[in-house]
SEGU-944344 format. One record per residue (C-alpha): residue number from 0; x, y, z. Coordinates in Angstrom, 2 decimals, m for minus. Layout:
! residues N
(NUM, (X, Y, Z))
...
END
This chain:
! residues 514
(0, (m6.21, 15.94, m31.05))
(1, (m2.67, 16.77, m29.79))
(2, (m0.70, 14.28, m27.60))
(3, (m1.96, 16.11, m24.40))
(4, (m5.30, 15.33, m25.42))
(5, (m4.60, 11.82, m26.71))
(6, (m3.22, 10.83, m23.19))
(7, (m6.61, 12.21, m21.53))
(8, (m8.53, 10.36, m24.79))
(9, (m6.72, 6.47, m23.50))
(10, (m6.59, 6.97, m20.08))
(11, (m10.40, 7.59, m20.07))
(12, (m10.72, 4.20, m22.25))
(13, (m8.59, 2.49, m19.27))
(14, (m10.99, 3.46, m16.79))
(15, (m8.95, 6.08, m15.33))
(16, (m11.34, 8.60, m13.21))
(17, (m8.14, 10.59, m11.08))
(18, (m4.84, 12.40, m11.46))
(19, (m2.66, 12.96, m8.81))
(20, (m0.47, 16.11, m9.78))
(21, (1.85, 18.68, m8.58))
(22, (2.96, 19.68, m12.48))
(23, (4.79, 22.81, m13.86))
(24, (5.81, 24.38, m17.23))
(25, (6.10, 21.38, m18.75))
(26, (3.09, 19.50, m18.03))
(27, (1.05, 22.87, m19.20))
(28, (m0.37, 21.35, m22.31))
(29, (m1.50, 18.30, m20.27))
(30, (m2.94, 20.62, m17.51))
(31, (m4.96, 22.35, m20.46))
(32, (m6.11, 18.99, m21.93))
(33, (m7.97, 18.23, m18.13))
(34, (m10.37, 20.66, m19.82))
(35, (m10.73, 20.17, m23.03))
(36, (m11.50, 16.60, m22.18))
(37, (m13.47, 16.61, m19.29))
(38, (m14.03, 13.34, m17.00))
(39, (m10.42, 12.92, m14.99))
(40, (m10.68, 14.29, m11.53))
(41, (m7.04, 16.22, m11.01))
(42, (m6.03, 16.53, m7.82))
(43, (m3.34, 18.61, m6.74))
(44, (m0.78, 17.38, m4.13))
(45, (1.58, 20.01, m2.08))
(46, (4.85, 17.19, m3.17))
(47, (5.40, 14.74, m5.43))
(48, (5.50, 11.86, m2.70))
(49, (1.77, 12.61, m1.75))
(50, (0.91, 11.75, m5.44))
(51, (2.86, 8.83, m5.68))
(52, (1.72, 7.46, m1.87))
(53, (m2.15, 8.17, m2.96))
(54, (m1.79, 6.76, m6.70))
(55, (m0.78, 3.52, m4.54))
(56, (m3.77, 2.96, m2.78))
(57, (m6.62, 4.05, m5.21))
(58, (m4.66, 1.61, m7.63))
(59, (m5.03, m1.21, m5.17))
(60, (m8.95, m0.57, m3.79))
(61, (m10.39, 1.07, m7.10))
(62, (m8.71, m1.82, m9.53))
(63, (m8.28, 1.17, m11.97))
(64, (m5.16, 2.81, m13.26))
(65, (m4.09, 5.42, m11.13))
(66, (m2.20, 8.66, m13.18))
(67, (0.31, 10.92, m11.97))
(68, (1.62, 13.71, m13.63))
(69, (5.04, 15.15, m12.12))
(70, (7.55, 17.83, m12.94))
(71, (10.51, 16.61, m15.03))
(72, (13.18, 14.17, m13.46))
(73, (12.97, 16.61, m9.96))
(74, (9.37, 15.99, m9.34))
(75, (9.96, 12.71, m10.32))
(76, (12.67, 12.12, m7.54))
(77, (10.57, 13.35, m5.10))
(78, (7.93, 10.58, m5.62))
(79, (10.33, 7.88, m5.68))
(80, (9.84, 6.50, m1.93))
(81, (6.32, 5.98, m2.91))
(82, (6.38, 5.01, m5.79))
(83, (8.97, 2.07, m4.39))
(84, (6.07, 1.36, m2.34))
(85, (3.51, 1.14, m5.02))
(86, (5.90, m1.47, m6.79))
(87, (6.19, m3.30, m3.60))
(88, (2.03, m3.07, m3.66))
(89, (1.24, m3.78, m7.37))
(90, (m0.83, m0.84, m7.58))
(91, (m1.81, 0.10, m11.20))
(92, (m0.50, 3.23, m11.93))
(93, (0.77, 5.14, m14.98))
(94, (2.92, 7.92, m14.02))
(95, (3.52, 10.60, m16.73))
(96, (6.64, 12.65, m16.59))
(97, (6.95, 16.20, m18.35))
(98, (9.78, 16.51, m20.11))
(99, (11.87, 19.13, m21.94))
(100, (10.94, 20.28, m25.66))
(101, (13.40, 17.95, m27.44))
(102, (14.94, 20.89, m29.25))
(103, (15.91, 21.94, m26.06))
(104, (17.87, 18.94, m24.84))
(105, (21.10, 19.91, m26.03))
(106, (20.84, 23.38, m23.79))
(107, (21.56, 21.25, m20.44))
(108, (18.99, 23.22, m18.80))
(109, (18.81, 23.51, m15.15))
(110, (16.34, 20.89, m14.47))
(111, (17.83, 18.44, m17.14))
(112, (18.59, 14.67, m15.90))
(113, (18.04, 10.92, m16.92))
(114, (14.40, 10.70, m16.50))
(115, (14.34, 6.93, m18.03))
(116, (17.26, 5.68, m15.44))
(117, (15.67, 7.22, m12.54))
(118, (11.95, 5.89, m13.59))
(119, (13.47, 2.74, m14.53))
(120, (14.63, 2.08, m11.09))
(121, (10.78, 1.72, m9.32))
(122, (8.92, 1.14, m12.87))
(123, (8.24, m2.32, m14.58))
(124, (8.13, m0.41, m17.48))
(125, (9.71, 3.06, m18.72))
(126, (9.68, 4.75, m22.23))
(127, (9.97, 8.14, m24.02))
(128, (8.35, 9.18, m26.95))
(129, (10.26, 9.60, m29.96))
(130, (7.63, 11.23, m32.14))
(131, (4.24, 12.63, m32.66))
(132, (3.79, 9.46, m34.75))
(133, (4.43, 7.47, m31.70))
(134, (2.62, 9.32, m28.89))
(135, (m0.88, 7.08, m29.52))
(136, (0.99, 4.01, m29.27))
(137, (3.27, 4.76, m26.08))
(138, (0.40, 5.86, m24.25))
(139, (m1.40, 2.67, m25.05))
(140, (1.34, 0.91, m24.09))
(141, (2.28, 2.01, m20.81))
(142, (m1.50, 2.04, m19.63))
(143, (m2.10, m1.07, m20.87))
(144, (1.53, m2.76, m19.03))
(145, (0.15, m0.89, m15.83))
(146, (m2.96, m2.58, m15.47))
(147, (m1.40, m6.26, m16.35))
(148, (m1.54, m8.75, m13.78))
(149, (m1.88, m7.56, m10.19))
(150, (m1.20, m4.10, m11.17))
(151, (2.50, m2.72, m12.33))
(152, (4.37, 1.30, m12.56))
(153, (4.43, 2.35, m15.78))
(154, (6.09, 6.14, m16.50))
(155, (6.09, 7.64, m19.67))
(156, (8.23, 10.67, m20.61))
(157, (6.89, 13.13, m22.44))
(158, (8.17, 15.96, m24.45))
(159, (6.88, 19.18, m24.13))
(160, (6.66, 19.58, m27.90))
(161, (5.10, 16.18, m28.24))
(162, (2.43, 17.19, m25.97))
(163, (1.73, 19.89, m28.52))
(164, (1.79, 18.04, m31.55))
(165, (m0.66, 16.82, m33.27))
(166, (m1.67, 13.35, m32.61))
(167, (m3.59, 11.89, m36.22))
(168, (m3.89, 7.93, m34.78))
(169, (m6.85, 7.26, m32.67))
(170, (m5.60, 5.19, m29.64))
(171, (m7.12, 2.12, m28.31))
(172, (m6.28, 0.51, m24.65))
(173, (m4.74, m2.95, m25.04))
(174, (m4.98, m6.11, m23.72))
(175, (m3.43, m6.53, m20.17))
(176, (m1.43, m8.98, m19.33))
(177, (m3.37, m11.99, m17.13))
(178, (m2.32, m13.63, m14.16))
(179, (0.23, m16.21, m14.44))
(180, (m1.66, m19.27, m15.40))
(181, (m1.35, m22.51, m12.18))
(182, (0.72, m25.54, m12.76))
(183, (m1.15, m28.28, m11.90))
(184, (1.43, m30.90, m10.79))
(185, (2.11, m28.00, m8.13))
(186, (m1.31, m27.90, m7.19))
(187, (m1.23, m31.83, m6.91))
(188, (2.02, m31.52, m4.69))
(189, (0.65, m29.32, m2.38))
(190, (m2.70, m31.10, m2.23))
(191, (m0.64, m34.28, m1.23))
(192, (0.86, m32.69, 1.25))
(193, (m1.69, m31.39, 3.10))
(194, (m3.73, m35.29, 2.99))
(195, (m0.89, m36.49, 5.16))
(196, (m1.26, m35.21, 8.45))
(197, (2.19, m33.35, 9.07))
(198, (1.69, m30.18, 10.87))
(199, (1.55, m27.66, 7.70))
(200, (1.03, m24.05, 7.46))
(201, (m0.80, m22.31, 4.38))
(202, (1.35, m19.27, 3.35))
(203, (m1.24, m16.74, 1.60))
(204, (m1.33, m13.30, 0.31))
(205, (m1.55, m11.40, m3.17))
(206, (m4.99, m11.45, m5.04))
(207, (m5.46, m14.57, m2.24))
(208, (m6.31, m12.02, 0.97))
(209, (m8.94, m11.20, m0.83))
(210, (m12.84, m12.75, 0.27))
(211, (m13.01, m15.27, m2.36))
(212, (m9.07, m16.35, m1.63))
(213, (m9.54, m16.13, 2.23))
(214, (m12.87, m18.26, 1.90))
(215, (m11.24, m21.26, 0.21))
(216, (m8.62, m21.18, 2.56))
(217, (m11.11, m21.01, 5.55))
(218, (m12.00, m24.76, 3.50))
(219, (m8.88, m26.01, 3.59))
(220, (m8.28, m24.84, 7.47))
(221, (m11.39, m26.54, 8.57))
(222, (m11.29, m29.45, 6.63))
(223, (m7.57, m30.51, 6.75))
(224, (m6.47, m28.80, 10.06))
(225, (m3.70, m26.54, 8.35))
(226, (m2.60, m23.29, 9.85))
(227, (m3.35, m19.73, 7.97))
(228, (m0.33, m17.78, 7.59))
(229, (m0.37, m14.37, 5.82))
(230, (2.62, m12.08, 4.69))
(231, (4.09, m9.56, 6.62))
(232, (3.49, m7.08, 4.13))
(233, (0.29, m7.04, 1.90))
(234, (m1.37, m5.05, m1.03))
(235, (m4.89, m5.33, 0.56))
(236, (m6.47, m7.77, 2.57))
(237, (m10.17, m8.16, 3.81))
(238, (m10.27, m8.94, 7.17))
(239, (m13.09, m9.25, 10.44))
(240, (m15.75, m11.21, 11.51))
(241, (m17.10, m14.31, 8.77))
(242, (m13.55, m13.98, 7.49))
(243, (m10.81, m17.03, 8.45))
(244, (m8.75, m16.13, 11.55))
(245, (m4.69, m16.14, 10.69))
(246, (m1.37, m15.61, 12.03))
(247, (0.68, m12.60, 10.62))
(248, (4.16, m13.32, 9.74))
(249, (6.59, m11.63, 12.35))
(250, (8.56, m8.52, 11.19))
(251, (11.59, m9.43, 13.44))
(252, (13.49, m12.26, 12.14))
(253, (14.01, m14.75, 15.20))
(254, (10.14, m15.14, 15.79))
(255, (9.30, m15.36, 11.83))
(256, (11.77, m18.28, 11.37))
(257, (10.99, m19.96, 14.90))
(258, (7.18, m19.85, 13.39))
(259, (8.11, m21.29, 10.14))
(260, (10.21, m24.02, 11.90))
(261, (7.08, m25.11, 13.75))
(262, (5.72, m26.76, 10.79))
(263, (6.57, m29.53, 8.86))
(264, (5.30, m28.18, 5.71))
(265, (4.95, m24.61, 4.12))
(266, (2.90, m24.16, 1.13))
(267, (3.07, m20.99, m0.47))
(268, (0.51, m19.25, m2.59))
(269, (0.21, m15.94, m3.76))
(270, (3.19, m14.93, m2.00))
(271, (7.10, m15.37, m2.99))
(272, (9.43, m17.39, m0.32))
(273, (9.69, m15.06, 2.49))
(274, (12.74, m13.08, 3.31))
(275, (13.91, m11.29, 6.41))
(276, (13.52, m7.47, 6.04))
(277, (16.81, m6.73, 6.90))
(278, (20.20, m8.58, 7.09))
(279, (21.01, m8.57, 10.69))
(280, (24.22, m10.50, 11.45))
(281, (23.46, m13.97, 13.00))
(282, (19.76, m13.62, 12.07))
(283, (18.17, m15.34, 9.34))
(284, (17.44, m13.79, 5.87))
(285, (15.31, m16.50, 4.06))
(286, (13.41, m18.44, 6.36))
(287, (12.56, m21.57, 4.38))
(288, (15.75, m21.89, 2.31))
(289, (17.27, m25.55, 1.70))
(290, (14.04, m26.88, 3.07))
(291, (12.07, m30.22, 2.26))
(292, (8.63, m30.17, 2.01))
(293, (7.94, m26.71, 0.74))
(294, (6.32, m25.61, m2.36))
(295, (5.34, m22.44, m3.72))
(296, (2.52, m23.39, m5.60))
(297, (1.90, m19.15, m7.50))
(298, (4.17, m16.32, m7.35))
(299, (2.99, m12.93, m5.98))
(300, (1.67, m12.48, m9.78))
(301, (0.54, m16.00, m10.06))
(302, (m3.68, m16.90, m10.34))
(303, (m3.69, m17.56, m7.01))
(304, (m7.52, m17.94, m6.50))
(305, (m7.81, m20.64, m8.87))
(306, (m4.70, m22.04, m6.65))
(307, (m6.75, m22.29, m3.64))
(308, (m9.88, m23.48, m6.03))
(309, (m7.93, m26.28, m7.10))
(310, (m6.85, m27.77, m3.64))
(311, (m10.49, m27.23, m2.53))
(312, (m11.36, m29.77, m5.23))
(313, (m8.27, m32.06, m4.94))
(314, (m8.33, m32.42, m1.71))
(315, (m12.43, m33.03, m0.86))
(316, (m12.44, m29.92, 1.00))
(317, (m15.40, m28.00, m1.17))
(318, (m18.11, m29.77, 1.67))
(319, (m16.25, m28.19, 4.59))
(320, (m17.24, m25.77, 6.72))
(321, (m15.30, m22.62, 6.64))
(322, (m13.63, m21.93, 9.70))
(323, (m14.65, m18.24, 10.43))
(324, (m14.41, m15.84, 13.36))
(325, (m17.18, m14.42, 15.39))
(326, (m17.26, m10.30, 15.98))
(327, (m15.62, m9.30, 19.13))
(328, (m15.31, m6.20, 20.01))
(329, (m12.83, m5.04, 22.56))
(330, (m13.92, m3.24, 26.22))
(331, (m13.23, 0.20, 26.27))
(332, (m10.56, 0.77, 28.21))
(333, (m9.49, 3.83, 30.47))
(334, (m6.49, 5.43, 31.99))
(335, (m3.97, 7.15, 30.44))
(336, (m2.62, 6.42, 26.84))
(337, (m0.32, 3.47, 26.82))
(338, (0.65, 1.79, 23.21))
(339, (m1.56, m1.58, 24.16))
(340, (m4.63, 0.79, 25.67))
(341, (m4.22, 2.97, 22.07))
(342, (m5.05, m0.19, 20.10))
(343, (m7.91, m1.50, 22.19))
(344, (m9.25, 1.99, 22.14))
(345, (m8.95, 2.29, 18.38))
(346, (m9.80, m1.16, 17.94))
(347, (m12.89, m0.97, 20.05))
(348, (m14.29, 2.10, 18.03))
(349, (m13.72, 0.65, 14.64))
(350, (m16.37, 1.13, 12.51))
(351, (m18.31, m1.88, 10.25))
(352, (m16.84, m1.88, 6.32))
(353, (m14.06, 1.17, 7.18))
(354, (m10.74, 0.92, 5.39))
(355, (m7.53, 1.07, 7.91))
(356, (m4.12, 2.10, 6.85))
(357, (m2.36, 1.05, 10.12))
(358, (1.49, 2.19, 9.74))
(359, (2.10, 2.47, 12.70))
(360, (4.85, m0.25, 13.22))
(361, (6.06, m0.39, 16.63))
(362, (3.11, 1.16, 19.37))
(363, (0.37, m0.39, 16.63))
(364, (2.04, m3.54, 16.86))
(365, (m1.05, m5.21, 18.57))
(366, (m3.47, m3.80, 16.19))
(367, (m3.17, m6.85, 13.80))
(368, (m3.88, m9.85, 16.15))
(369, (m6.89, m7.87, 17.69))
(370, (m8.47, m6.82, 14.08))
(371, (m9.19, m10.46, 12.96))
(372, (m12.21, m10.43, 15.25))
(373, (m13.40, m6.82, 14.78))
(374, (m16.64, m5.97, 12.15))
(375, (m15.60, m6.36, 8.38))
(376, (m12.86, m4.24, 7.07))
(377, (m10.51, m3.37, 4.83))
(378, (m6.94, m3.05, 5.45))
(379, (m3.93, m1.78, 3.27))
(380, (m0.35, m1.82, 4.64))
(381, (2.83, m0.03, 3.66))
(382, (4.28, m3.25, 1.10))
(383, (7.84, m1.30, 0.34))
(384, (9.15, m0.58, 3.52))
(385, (9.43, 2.80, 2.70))
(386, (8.22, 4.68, 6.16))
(387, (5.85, 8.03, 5.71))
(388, (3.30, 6.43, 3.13))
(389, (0.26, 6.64, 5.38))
(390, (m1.33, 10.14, 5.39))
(391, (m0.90, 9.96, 1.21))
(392, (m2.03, 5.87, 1.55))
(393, (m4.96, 7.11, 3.22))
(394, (m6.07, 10.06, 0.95))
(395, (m6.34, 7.87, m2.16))
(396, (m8.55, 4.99, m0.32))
(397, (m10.90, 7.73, 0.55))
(398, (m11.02, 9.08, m2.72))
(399, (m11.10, 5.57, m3.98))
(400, (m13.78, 4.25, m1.77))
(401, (m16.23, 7.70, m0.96))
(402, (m18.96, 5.76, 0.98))
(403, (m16.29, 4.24, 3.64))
(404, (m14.66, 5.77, 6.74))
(405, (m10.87, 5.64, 6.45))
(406, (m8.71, 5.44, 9.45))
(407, (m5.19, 5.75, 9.31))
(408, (m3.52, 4.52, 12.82))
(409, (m0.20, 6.67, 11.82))
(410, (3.44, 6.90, 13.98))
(411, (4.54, 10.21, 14.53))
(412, (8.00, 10.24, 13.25))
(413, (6.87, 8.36, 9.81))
(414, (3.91, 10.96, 9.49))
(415, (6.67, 13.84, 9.75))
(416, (7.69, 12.24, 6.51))
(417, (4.16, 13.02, 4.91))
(418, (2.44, 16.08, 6.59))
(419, (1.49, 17.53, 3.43))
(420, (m1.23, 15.28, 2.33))
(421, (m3.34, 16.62, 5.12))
(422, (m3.80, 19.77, 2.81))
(423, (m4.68, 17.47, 0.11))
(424, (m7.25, 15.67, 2.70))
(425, (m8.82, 18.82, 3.42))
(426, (m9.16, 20.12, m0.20))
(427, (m10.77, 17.25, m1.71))
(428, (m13.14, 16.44, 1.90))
(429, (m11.54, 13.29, 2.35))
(430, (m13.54, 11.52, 5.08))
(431, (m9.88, 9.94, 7.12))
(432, (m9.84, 10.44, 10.57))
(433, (m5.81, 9.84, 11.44))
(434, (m4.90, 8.69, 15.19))
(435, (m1.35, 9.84, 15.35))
(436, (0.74, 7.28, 17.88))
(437, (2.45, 10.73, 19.60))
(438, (5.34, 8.70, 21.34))
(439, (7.72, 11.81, 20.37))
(440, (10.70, 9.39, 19.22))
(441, (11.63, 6.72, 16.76))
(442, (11.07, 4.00, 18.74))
(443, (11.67, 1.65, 16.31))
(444, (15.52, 2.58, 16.33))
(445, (16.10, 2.22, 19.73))
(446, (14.57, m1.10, 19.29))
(447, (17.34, m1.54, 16.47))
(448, (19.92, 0.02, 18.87))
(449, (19.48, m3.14, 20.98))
(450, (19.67, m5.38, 18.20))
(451, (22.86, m3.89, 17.14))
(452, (24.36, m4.64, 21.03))
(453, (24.04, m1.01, 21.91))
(454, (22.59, m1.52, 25.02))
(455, (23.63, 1.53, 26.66))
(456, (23.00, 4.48, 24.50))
(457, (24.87, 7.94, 24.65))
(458, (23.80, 11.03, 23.93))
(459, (25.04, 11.33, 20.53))
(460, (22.87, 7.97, 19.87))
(461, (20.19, 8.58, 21.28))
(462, (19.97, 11.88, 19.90))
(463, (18.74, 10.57, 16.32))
(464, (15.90, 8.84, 18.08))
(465, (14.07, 11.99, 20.11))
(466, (11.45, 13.89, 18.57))
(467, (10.62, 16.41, 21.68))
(468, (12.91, 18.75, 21.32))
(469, (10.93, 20.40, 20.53))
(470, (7.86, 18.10, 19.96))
(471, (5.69, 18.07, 17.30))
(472, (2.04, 19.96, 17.58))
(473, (0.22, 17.55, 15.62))
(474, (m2.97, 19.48, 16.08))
(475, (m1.08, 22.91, 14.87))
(476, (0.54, 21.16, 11.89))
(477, (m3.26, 19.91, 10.81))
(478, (m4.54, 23.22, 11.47))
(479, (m1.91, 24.63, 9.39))
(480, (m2.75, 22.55, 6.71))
(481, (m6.85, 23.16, 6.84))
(482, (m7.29, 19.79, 9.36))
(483, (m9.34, 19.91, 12.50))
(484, (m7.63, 17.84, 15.38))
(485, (m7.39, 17.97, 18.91))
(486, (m4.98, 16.10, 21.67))
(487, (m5.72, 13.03, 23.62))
(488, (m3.79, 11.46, 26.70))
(489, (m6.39, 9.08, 28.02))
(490, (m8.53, 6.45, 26.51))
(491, (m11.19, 8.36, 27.52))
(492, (m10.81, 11.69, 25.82))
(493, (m9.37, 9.50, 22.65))
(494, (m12.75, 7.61, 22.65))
(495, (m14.59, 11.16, 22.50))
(496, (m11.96, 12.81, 20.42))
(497, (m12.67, 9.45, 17.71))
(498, (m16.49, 9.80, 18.07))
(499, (m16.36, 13.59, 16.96))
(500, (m13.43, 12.65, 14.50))
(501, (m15.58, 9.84, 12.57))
(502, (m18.79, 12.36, 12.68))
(503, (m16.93, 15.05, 11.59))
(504, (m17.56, 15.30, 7.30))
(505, (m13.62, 15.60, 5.65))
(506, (m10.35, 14.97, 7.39))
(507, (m9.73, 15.05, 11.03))
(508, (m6.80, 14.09, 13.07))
(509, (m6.27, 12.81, 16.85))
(510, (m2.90, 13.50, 18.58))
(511, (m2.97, 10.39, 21.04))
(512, (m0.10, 11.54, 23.29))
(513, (1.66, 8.25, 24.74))
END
């Protein structure tokens, strides 16, 4: 085989079933070897950043490597955001950049750069092969770093004229790298501390939000009275009915450390420490720093299952009840569209075992709180901070998860970011029906504006917040792109235009007009 065909050949072994690509001259022999080796669904993305966003969330719901193939150090670039937010994530994903013939490096050719700086700055691990003898081995390497642990960004670079060559070795995957193992005098600690009777929250997330973490928390709620606390941002939690109620950690800073100064204790699992997302002057950036009586019992890469397992048993708690909620679904509500009446209408139309993508920050902001009591779901949030994710977050769960109804409850101004994963949507049938929160400004900013003391905006200002002039057409610019939509402005014609959304088979998209 050549070393086009031996990357097809070990990505296959890994379990890899998708590519997300937008290649070009360079990636030709790899193109070619999607046919000569059949069994790797490629899927073709309008930019790089729709590849990267939907490699991050069929990483994290499929549990299997997720491949990109991208355009030299260019098409790399134009992933980066997203792949930032796949690091954030730990999604498994090997990314595989095209790169120049090597005789051809000394030329300085128009789309020359440093691949392995640029790759190095959102990948845990980065090489470039130096050899047909050595193509095998990289490619084995990288796929077997990116599915280690939770999941990690590999990117390989990779020579036109080693994609030609001929490859003699026959690769075989490696062993990943396991969860970092649990230290049990930590364990004992925190088991200690939560016999004692101080008021003491249980900081979760990681591999924890999933059911078998969330149950063995639900234990240790009900039998010892703690508080369940889950990170602000998180790879992919289960959530609904039969699953532990919780409170979210705040995004602002003032109410996230007021909440962690509530308690007298903080254990930490699954998680790191958590930071503020921003430096703000006079606000706090790490809320439990120089504090007694926390412990951070795993890392966001720690075992944290067997974590919870282990208090369970230390502490008696493996008899107790879980404490679970009960399904309750909102009332419809009606009037015109107001941010609150958005999420009780999307809320109350939320279907049993869906998968939600809800990135939209500021008018979702209610969504969370409401969703612990809705039917069973899935949600996935945007871990890296990096806006625009959802419409590309969204197309990989529903390629990832084909039986399930995906719902991504998107902001306008971050979906401008992202508009051309709709095509992709449409082209592969991707059953996501998007709700875009049509405010027609960043509303976060001018929330940010008041932060910063700017109480009184000018026009200069305020100008970098407005989207209506002129608005977007949401429903045109899905249209465009081969995605029915229509408009909403009450809860009653976004009820109907949901209903015909979720029936609809592919991609459809709601312009909820607040």
């Amino acid at each position: 085989m050549n070393g086009a065909e031996a990357l097809m050949s070990v990505a296959k072994q890994a379990g890899t079933e998708i590519c997300f690509a937008n290649p070009g001259t360079t990636e030709m022999p790899m193109v070619m070897a999607m046919d000569s080796a059949p069994g790797i669904r490629p899927v073709l993305a309008l930019h790089e950043n729709v590849c990267s966003a939907a490699a991050d969330s069929y990483g994290r719901l499929a549990g299997k490597p997720a491949m990109t193939i991208t355009h030299l150090g260019p098409g790399f670039a134009n992933s980066c955001a997203n792949q930032h937010n796949a690091r954030r994530a730990f999604a498994p994903i090997f990314n595989v950049i095209g790169q120049h013939s090597t005789w051809h490096y000394d030329a300085d050719a128009p789309l020359a750069m440093d691949i392995i700086g640029l790759a190095g700055t959102v990948s845990g691990w980065v090489r470039e092969t130096k050899g047909p003898e050595t193509v095998a081995q990289d490619i084995v390497d990288g796929i077997t770093f990116a599915l280690g642990q939770r999941g990690r960004i590999a990117s390989l670079s990779f020579p036109h004229d080693h994609q030609m060559a001929e490859v003699s070795a026959d690769p075989k995957l490696g062993k990943p790298e396991p969860l970092d193992a649990v230290d049990g005098k930590l364990v004992d600690q925190a088991a200690a501390m939560l016999k004692n009777g101080k008021k003491t929250a249980l900081l979760i997330g990681g591999t924890a939000l999933k059911e078998a973490g969330l149950m063995l928390a639900a234990k240790l709620k009900a039998a010892h009275g703690c508080d369940l606390v889950i990170e602000g941002s998180f790879s992919l939690m289960e959530c609904g009915a039969g699953l532990p109620d919780h409170i979210r950690m705040p995004y602002p800073p003032e109410p996230a450390q007021a909440l962690m100064d509530s308690y007298e204790q903080v254990i930490v699992i699954g998680t790191k420490l958590p930071v503020s997302f921003f430096g703000w002057p006079d606000a706090p950036s790490q809320y439990l720093r120089d504090r007694d009586g926390v412990v951070l019992v795993t890392g966001q890469v720690g075992d944290a299952v067997s974590a919870l397992d282990g208090l369970v048993q230390g502490t008696g708690a493996a008899g107790a009840t879980p404490s679970v909620t009960s399904a309750e679904i909102p009332a419809m509500p009606s009037g015109t569209l107001t941010p609150d009446l958005l999420c009780q209408t999307f809320t109350a139309l939320q279907p049993e075992n869906a998968v939600i993508v809800p990135t939209a920050v500021t008018t979702g902001r209610l969504y969370g709180p409401m969703s612990t009591k809705l039917p069973r779901h899935t949600q996935i949030s945007l871990c890296g901070g990096a806006i625009g994710e959802g419409p590309g977050l969204a197309l990989g769960a529903a390629l990832a998860c084909p039986d399930r109804p995906v719902l991504n409850l998107q902001a306008d101004g971050s979906g401008a970011y992202l508009p051309q994963a709709f095509w992709s949507q449409a082209r592969e049938g991707a059953n996501v029906t998007t709700v875009i929160c049509s405010n027609r400004k960043y509303q976060i900013l001018i929330g940010e504006m008041t932060r910063a003391g700017l109480n009184q905006p000018g026009p200069n200002s305020m100008a970098l917040t407005e989207l209506n002039n002129p608005p977007l057409d949401w429903v045109a610019i899905a249209k465009g792109f081969g995605v029915p939509g229509e408009a909403a402005t009450t809860c009653e014609e976004l009820a109907d235009a949901m209903k015909r959304g979720m029936a609809t088979p592919g991609p459809y998209l709601v312009e909820a007009r607040i």
